[in-house]
C-alpha positions as CSV (number, residue, x, y, z in Angstrom):
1,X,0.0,0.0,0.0
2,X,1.1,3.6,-0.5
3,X,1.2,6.4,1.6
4,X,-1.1,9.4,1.3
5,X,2.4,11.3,-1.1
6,X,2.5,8.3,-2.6
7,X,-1.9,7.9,-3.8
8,X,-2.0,11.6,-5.0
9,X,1.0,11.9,-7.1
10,X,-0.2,8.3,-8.5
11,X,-3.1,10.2,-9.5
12,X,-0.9,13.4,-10.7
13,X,0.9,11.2,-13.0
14,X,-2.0,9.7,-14.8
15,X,-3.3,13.6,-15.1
16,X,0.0,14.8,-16.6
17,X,0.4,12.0,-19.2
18,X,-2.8,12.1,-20.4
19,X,-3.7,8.6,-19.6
20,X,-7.5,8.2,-20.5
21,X,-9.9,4.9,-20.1
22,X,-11.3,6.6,-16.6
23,X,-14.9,7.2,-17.7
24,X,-17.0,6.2,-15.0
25,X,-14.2,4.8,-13.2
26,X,-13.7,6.9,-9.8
27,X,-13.7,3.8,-7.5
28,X,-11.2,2.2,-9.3
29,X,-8.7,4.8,-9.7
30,X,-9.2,5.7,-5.8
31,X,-8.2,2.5,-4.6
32,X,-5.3,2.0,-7.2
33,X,-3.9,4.9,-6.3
34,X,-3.2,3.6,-3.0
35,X,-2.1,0.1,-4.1
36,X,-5.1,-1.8,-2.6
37,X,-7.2,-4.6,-4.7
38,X,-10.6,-4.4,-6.1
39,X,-13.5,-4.5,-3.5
40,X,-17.8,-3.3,-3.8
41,X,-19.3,-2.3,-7.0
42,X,-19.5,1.7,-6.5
43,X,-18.6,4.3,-4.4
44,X,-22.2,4.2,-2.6
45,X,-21.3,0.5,-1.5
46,X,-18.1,2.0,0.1
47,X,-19.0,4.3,1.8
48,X,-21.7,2.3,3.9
49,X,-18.8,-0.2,4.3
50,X,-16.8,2.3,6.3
51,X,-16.5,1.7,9.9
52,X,-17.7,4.4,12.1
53,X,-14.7,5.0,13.7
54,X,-13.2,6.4,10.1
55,X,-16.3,7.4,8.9
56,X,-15.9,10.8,8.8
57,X,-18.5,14.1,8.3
58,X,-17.6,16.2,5.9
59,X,-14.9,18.8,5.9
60,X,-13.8,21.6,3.1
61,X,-10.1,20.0,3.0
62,X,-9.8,16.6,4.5
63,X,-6.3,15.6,5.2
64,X,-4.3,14.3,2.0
65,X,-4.8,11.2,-0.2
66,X,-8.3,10.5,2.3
67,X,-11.0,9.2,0.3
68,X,-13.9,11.8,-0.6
69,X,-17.5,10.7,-0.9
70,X,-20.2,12.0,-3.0
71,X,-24.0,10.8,-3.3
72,X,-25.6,11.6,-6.7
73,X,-26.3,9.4,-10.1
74,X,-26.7,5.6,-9.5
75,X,-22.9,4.6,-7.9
76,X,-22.4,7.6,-6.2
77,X,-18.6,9.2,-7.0
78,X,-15.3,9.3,-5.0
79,X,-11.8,11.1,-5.4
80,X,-8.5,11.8,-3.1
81,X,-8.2,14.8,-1.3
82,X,-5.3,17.0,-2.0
83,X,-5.6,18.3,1.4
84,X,-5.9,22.0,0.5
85,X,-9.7,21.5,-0.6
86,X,-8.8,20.2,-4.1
87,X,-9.7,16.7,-5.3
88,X,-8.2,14.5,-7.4
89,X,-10.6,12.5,-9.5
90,X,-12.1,10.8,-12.4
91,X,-14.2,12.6,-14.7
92,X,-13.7,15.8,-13.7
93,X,-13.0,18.4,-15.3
94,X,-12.5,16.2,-18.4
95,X,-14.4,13.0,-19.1
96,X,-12.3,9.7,-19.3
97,X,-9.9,11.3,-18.0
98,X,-7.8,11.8,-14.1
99,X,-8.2,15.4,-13.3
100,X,-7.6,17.9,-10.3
101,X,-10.6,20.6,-9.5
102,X,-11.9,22.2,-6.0
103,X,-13.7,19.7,-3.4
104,X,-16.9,21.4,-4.6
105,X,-16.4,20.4,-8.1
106,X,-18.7,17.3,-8.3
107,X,-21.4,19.4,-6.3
108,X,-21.2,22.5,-8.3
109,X,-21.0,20.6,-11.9
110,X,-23.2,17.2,-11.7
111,X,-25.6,18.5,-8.6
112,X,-24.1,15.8,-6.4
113,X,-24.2,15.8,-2.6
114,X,-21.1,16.2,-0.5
115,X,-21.0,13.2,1.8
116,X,-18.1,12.7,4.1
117,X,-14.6,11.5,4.0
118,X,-12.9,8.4,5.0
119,X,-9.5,7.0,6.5
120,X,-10.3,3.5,5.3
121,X,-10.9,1.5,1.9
122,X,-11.4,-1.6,1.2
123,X,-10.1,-3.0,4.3
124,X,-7.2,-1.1,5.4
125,X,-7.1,1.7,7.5
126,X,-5.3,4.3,5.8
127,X,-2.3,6.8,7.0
128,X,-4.0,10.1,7.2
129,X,-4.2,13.1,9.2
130,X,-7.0,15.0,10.5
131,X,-9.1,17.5,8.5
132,X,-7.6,21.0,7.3
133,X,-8.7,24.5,7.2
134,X,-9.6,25.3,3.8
135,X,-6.7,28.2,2.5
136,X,-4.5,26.3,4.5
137,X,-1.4,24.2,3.4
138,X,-2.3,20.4,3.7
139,X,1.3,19.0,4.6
140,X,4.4,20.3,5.5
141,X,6.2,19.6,2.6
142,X,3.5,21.8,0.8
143,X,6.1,22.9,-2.0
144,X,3.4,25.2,-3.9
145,X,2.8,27.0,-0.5
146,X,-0.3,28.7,-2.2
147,X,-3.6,29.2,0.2
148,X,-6.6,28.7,-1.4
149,X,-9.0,31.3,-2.3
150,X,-13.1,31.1,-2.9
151,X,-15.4,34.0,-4.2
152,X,-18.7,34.2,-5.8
153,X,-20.2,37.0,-8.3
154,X,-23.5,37.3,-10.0
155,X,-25.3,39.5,-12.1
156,X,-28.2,41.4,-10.7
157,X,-30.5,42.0,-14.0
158,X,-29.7,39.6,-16.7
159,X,-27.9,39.9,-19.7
160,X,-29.1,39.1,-23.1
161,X,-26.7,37.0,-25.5
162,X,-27.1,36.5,-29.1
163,X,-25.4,34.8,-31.5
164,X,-22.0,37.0,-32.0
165,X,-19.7,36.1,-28.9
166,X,-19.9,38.0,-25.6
167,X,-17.9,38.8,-22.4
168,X,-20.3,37.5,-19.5
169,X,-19.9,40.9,-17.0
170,X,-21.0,41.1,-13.4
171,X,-22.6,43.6,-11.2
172,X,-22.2,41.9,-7.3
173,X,-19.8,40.2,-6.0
174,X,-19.3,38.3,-2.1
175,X,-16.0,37.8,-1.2
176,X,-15.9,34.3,1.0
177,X,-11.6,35.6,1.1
178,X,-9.4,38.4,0.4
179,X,-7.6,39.9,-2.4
180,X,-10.0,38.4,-5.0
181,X,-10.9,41.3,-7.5
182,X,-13.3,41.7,-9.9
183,X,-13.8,44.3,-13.1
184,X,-17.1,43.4,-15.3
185,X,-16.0,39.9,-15.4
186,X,-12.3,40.1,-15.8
187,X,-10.5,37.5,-13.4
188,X,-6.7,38.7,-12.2
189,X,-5.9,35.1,-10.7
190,X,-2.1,36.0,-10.6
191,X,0.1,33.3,-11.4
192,X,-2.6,30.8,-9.6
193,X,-4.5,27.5,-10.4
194,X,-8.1,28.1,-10.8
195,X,-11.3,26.4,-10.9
196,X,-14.4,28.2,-12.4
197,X,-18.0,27.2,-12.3
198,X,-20.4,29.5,-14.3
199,X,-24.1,28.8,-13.1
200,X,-26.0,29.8,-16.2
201,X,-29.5,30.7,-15.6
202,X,-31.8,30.5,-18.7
203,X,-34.6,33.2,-18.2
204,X,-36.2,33.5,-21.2
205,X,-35.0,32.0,-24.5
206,X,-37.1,33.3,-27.9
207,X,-36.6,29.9,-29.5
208,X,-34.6,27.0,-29.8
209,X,-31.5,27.7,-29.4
210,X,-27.8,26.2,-28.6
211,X,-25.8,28.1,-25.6
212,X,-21.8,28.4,-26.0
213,X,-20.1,29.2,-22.9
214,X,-16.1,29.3,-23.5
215,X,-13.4,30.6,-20.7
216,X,-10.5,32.2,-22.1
217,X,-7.1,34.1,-21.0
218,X,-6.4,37.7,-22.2
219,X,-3.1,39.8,-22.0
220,X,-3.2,43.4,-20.8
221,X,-4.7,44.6,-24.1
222,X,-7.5,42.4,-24.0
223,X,-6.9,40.1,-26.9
224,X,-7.5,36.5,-26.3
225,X,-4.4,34.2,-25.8
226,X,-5.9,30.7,-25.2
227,X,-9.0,29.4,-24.9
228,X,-10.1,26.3,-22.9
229,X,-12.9,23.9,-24.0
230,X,-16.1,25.4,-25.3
231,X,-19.4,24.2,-23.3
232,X,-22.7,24.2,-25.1
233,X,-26.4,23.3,-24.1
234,X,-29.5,23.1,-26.1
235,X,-32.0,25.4,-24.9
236,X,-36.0,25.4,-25.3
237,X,-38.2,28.4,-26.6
238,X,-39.4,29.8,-23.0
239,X,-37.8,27.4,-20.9
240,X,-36.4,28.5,-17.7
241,X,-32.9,26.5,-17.1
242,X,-30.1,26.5,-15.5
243,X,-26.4,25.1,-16.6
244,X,-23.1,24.7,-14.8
245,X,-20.0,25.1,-17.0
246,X,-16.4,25.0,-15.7
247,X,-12.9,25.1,-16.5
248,X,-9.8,24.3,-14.1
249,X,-6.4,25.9,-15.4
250,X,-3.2,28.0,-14.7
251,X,-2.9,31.6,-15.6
252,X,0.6,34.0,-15.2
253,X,0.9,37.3,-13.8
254,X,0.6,39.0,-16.7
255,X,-2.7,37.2,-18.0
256,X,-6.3,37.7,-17.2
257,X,-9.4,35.2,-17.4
258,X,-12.8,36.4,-18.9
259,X,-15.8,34.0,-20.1
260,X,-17.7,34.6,-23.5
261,X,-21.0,33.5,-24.7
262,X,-22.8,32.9,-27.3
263,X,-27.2,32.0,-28.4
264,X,-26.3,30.3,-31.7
265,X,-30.2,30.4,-33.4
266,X,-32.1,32.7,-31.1
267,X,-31.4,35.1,-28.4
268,X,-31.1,34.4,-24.7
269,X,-31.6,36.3,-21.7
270,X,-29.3,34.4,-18.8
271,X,-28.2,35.8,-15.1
272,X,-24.9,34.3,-14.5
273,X,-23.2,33.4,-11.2
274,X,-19.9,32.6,-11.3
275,X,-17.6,30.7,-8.8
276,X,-14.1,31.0,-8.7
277,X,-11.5,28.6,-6.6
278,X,-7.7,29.7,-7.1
279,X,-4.6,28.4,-5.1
């Protein structure tokens, strides 16, 4: 068996190579990650299998490599903690694929519940500590030494989006931490990971339509430098909906993160809410 080092940079390896053939396969590449056999069917069966005494509720940043439980779908889902309030896990935020994203990421994206958090599987009681403080270094050999950051802005009236692109701009912001700023939408994340989660709300839609929702990076004129994966939903004449799209990444100093979207057939009218995770 490894040690809690040991599970997570397992599962940072498969995410830096590339390695896909994860689809649907959190359970699996859980207990791999620490070295242990195959066991129950799903992540729903484990967690019920865990004794009480490392049954644990749940916590923002459980200590590093413990096993993260989440109710939703028919199995349920699991991941490794990073121990900052990141997870490691399949699925997320690319399918059939190991990825790293906030805690909140399988709540946020597929509606799942946030369970608890374990220091056993499959039989073995398993070396970690106890739970964090979200922001907070996980180990001592933290060699990022980044605290993590949450915030939340929305939109008060909504914003109408045809079928030219368009920068998604907010009007309200809470700050959960410090230091987080915000100008109509444009994200300084300096030099930090990031996880964003756009909640698009659908409030009135003329016709049928297909939403495009794309984060990109700017420089310090404004012209777009990358852009990660565009997320699109089919949308109903009248229908009110809501979507979640997100996007986990890295962006320098000297860059800046804005999101754009599109109504490909028929206009929209959407009020956004955006969540933003950097460390």
């Amino acid at each position: 068996m490894r040690d809690a080092a040991g599970a997570v940079a397992w599962m940072r390896d498969q995410h830096e190579r590339g390695a896909t053939g994860w689809r649907g396969w959190c359970l699996r590449a859980s207990r791999t990650a620490w070295g242990l056999p195959g066991g129950w069917n799903s992540a729903n069966d484990w967690w019920a299998a865990v004794p009480a005494a490392h049954r644990h509720s749940w916590s923002d940043a459980p200590p590093l490599g413990a096993p993260v439980f989440f109710a939703g779908g028919n199995w349920g889902h699991i991941g490794l903690s990073d121990g900052r309030g990141g997870l490691w896990h399949t699925d997320g935020p690319t399918a059939d694929r190991i990825g790293h994203t906030s805690i909140h990421w399988p709540r946020d994206r597929w509606r799942f519940r946030n369970v608890g958090w374990a220091s056993w599987l499959n039989g073995s009681v398993l070396p970690v500590g106890g739970a964090t403080q979200p922001g907070q270094p996980g180990t001592p050999d933290d060699s990022e030494g980044q605290d993590m950051d949450r915030s939340e802005i929305t939109r008060r009236n909504p914003q109408t989006v045809g079928a030219a692109w368009q920068w998604l701009t907010f009007d309200q912001e809470t700050r959960d931490t410090a230091d987080l700023h915000f100008r109509d939408g444009i994200l300084s994340l300096a030099g930090r990971r990031f996880d964003l989660v756009g909640h698009l709300s659908i409030v009135a839609a003329a016709g049928a339509s297909r939403v495009s929702a794309q984060a990109v990076v700017v420089n310090n004129s404004g012209a777009v430098s990358f852009g990660y994966p565009m997320q699109s939903y089919n949308v109903g004449p009248g229908l009110v909906t809501a979507h979640a799209a997100s996007w986990s990444g890295f962006c320098s100093r000297d860059r800046r993160v804005r999101i754009r979207v599109r109504s490909m057939d028929a206009p929209v009218t959407i009020q956004p809410t955006l969540t933003v995770t950097r460390w």
